[in-house]
N, C-alpha and C positions, 0 to 999 in steps of 0.2 A: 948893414941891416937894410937898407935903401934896396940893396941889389939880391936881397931874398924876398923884400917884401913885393917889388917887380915879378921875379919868377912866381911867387905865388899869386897874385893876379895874372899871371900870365897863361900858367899850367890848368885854373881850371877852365880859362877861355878856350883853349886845346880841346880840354875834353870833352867841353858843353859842344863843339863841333863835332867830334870823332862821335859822340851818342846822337848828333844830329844825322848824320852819315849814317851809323847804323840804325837806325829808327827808316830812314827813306830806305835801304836796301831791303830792310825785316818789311816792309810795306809793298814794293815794289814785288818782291818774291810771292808773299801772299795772295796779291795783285793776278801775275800770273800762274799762282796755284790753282786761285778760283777759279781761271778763263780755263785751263786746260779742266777742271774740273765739271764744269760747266758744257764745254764741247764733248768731255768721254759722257756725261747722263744726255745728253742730244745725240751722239751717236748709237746709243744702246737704248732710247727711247725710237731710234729708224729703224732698231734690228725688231724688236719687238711689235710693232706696228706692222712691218714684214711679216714677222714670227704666225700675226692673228689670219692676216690675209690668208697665207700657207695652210693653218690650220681650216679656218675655213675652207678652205677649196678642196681638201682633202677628207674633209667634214661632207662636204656634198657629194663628192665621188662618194664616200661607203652607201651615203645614204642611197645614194641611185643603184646602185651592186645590189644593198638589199631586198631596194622597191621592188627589183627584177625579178627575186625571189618571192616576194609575198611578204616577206617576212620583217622590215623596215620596222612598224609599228611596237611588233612583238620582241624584240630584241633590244629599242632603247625604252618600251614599256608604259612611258606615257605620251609623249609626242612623237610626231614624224623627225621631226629639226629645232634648234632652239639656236636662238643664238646671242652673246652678250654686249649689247652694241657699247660706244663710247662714254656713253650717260650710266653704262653699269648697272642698266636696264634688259630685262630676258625680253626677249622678243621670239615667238612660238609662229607665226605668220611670215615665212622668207619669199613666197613663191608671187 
């Protein structure tokens, strides 16, 4: 009996370790879930900030095509340009 009641203080020492080990792995893992996580919404927050540039620039090209024509005002119907800056604010005044 001496030498079962040994192993049984013994085994859950074992496993309070082996749950300690997996507890730092499940940690360590989600750890670098979140950083890569964290780096793909940063790199898709640079594409997107590109994204607006691009739009914009190509936003001014029509608008100047139009102006050429006369016809700028009358085709987007209430302003010449609008644009929506960072603050998620319209801004009507670019020039």
């Amino acid at each position: 009996t001496g030498f079962h009641t040994f192993v049984r203080w013994v085994l859950p020492q074992l496993g309070v370790s082996e749950l300690e080990k997996t507890a730092v792995n499940i940690s360590s893992v989600t750890e670098k879930m979140g950083n890569l996580t964290r780096d793909a919404i940063q790199a898709m927050q640079e594409k997107i900030n590109s994204l607006k540039t691009i739009t914009a620039q190509n936003r001014l090209g029509l608008d100047l095509l139009l102006a050429k024509e006369g016809r700028l005002c009358t085709v987007i119907n209430q302003s010449c340009c609008t644009y929506i800056n960072n603050q998620k604010r319209v801004e009507t005044d670019l020039h």
